[in-house]
C-alpha positions as a printed NumPy array, in Angstrom:
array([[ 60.789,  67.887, -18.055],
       [ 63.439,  66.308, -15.658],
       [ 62.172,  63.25 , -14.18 ],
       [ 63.105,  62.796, -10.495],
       [ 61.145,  59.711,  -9.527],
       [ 60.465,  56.214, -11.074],
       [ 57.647,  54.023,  -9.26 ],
       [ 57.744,  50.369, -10.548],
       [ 55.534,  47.415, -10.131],
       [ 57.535,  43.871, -10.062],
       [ 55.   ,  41.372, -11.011],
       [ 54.668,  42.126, -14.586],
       [ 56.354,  45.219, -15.189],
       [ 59.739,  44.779, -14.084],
       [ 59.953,  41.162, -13.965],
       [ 59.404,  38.684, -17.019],
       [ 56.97 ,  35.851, -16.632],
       [ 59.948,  33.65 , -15.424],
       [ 59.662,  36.124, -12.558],
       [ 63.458,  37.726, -13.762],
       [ 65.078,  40.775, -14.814],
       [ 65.881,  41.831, -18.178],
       [ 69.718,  42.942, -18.339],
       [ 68.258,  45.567, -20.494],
       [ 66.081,  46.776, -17.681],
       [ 68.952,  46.465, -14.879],
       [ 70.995,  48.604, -17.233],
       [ 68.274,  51.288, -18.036],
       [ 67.36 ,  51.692, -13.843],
       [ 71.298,  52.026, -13.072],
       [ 71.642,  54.438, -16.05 ],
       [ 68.582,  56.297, -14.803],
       [ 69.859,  56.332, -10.899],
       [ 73.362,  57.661, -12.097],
       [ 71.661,  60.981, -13.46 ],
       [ 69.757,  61.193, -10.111],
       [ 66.732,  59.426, -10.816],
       [ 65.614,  57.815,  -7.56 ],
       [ 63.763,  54.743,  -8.015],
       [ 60.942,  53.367,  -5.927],
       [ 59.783,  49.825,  -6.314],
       [ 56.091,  49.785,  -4.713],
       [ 54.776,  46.449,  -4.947],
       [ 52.252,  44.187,  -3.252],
       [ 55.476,  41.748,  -1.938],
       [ 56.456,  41.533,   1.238],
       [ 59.896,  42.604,   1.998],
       [ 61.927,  39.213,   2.21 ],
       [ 60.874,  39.016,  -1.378],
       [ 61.901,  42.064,  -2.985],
       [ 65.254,  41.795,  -1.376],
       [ 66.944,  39.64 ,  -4.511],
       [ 65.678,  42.165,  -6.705],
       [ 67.574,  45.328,  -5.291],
       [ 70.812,  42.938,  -4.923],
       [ 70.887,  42.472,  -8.777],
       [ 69.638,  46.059,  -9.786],
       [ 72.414,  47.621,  -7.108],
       [ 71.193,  50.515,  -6.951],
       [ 69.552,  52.575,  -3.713],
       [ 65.495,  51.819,  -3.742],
       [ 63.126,  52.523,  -1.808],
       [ 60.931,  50.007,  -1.633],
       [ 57.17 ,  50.074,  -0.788],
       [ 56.006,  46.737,   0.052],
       [ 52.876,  44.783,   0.937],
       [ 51.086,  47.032,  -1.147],
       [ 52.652,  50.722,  -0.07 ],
       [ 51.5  ,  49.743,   3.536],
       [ 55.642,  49.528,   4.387],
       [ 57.921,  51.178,   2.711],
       [ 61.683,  51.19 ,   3.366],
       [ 64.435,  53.269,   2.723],
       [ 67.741,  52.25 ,   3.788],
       [ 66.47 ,  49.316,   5.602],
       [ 64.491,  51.784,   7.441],
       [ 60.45 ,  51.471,   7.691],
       [ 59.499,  55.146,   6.521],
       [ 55.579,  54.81 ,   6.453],
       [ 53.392,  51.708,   7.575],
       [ 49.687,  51.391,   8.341],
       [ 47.379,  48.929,   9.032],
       [ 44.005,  46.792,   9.207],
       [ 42.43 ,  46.422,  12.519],
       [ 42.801,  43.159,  13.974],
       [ 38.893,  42.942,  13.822],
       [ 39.347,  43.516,  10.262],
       [ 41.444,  40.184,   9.92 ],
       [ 39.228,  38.388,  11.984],
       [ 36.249,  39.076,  10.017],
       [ 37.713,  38.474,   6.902],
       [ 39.109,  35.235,   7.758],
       [ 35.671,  34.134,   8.914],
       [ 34.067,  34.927,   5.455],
       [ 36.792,  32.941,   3.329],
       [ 36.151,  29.873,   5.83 ],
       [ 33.489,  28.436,   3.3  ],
       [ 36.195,  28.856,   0.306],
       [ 38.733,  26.439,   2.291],
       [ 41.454,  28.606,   1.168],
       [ 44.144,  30.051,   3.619],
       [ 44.583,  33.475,   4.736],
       [ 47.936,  35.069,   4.465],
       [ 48.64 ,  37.568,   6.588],
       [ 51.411,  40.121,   6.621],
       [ 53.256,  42.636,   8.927],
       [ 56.373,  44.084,   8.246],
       [ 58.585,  41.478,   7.646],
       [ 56.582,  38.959,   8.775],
       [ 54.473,  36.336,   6.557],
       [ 51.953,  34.236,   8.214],
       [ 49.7  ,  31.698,   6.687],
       [ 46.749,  29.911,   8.497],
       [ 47.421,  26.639,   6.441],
       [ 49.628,  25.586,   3.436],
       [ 48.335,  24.949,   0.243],
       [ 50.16 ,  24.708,  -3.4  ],
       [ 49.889,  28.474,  -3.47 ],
       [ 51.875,  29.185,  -0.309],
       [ 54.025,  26.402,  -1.512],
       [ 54.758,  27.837,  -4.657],
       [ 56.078,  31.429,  -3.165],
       [ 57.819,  29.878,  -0.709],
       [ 59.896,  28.504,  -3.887],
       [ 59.696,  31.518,  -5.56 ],
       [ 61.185,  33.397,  -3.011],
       [ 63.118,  31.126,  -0.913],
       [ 61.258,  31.778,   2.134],
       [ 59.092,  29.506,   4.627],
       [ 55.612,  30.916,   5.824],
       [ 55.02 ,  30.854,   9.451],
       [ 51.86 ,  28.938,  10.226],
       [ 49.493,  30.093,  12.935],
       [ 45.505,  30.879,  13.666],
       [ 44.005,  34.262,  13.285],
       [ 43.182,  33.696,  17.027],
       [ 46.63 ,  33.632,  18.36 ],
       [ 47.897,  37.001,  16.44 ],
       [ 44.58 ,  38.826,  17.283],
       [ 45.808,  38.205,  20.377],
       [ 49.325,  39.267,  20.274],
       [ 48.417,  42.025,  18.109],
       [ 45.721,  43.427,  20.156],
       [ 48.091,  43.284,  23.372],
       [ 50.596,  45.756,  21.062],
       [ 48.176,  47.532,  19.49 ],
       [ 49.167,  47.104,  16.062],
       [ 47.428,  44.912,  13.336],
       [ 48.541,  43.509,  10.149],
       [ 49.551,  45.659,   6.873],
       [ 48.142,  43.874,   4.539],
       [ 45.837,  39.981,   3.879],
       [ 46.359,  38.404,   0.758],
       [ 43.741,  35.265,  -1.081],
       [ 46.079,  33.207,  -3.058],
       [ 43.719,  30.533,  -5.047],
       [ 42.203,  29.519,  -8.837],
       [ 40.754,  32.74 , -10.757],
       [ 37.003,  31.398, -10.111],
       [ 37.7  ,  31.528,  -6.181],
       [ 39.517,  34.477,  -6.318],
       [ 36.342,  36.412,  -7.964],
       [ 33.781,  34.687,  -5.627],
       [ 36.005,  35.792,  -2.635],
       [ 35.916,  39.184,  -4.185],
       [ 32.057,  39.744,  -4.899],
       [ 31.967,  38.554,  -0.602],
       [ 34.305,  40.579,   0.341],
       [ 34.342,  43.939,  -1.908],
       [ 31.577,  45.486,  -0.467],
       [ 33.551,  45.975,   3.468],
       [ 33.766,  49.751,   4.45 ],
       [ 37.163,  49.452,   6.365],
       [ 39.141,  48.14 ,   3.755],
       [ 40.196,  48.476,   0.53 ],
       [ 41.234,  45.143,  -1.731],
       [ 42.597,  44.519,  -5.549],
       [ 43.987,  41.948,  -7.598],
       [ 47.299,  41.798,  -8.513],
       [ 46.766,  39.212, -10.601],
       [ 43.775,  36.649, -11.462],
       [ 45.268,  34.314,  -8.615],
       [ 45.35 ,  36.61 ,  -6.098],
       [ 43.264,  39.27 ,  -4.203],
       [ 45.28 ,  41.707,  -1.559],
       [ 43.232,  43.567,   1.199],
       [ 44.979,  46.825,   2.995],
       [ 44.037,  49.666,   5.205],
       [ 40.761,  51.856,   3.665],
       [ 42.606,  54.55 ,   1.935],
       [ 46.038,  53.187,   1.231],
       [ 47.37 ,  51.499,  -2.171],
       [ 50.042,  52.204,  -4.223],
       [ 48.916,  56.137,  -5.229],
       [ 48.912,  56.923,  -1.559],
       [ 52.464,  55.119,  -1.093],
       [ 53.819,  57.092,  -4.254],
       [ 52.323,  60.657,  -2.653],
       [ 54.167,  59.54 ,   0.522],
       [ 57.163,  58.967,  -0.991],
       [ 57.477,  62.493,  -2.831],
       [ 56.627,  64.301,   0.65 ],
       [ 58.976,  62.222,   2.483],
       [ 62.011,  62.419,  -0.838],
       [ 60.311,  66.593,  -1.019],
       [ 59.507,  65.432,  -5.075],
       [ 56.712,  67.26 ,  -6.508],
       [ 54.407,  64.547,  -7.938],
       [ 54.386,  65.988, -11.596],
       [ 58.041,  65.17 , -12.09 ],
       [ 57.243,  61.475, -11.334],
       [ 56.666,  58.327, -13.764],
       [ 54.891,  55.47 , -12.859],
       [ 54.768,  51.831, -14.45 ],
       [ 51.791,  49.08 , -14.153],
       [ 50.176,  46.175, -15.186],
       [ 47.488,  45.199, -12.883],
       [ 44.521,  46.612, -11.136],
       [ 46.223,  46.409,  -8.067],
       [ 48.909,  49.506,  -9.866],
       [ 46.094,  51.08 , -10.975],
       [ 45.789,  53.725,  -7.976],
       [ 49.833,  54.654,  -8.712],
       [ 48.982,  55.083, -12.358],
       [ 46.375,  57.819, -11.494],
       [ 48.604,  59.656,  -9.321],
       [ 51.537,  59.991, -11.172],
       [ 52.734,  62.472, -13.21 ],
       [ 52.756,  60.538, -15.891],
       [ 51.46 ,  56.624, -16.527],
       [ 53.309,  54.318, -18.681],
       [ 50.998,  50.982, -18.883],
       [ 52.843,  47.462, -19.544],
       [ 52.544,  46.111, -23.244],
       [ 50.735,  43.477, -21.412],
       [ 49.146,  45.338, -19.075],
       [ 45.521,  44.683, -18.571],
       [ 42.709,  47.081, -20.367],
       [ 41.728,  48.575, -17.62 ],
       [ 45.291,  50.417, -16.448],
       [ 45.777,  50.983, -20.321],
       [ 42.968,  53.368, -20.86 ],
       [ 44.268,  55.56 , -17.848],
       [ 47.972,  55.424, -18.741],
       [ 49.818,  58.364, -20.549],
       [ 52.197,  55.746, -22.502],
       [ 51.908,  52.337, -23.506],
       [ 55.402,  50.806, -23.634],
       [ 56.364,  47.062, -24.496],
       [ 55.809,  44.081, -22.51 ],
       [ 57.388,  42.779, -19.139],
       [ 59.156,  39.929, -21.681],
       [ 60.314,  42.27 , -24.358],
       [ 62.352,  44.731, -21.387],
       [ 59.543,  47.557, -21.613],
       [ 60.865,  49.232, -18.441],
       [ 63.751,  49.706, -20.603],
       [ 62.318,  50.963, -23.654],
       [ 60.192,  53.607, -21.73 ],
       [ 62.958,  54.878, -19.701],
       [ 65.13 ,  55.605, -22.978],
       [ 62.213,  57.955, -24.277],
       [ 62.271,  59.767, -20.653],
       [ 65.647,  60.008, -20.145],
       [ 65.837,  61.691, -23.447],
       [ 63.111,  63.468, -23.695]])
């Protein structure tokens, strides 16, 4: 079969644990793009911090970000959705006891209602500063425009993360998964990463068989299932692993490589 699309997870799958790229990986995506591979990155990060990633693949990407909910091609938004602004408001009020911070997203936008080593540490990672504000003042904007946010995020300790979780899991107009043990993201009910892959075949006219997608967390999990075919991480968690097709090596040992050399000669 001739593969015509490539959905990839960062966090894990294409970047190591030092959050880089393997030159074996750059080398296997460029190699794959040249014989008319498109590649999709569909990731739970916001725009602003998937753009240093495309500059050092250089290759065209569409990019589905903050979970699927936006996706870009060409610096165009393609497909968004998003959570009602009673949604955030809700959810905000049930983390209140956990005295963590919610971050909130919309397009390009990142919002935070306070700072704490978490928000502190992306802003390193990615070189950009949160905006600080109260779920008060955006309801408000937000309800004036009509719009909401596209996705919430819970960045805290694994223990907090879980009891946030077990408070929150049961709400029927959202859907929420970890993307890793620090971290729980909350989207529109009915969009994640499978949705934003479908999407992207409609929108690119690719029929979904002739797709491969690539995962590590629970958060890829819904991508996995609707591919054509599933390649898990080496370190991928148990989980994705039992659903996937192929397991290939880990984010640290360039497994987005090594899978791509069995598809492009297969």
């Amino acid at each position: 079969m001739k593969y015509k699309l490539f959905c990839i997870d960062l966090d894990g799958t294409l970047l190591t644990d030092r959050k880089e790229i393997d030159g074996r990986d750059i080398v296997a995506l460029r190699k794959a793009s040249d014989q008319g591979v498109k590649i999709a990155l569909i990731t739970g990060r916001m725009p602003a911090a998937t753009d240093m990633i495309v500059r050092k693949l250089a290759i065209p990407c569409i990019r589905a970000c903050n979970a699927g909910t936006y996706i870009l091609k060409d610096e165009c938004c393609i497909h968004t959705e998003y959570l009602s602004v009673d949604t955030m408001k809700e959810v905000y009020e049930s983390i209140q006891r956990f005295g963590v911070p919610l971050w909130i997203f919309r397009g390009r936008q990142w919002y935070v209602t306070s700072k704490d080593s978490f928000v502190y540490t992306e802003e390193g990672l990615i070189n950009r500063m949160a905006e600080e504000t109260s779920v008060e003042a955006l309801a408000l904007k937000w309800i004036r425009e009509q719009t909401g946010p596209n996705k919430l995020l819970i960045g805290a300790e694994p223990s907090i993360v879980q009891n946030v979780c077990a408070v929150l899991r049961n709400r029927q107009d959202a859907d929420m998964a970890c993307s890793s043990e620090n971290y729980l993201e909350i989207f529109p009910k009915g969009m994640n990463k499978g949705k934003a892959l479908r999407v992207i075949c409609e929108k690119e006219d690719i029929p979904v068989r002739e797709t491969v997608a690539f995962g590590d967390q629970e958060l890829d999990i819904p991508m996995i299932e609707a591919a054509g075919t599933a390649v898990a991480m080496g370190n991928a968690i148990e989980e994705l692993k039992q659903k996937a097709d192929h397991i290939t090596k880990t984010n640290n040992e360039a497994g987005i490589a090594y899978a791509i050399e069995h598809f492009l000669n297969y």
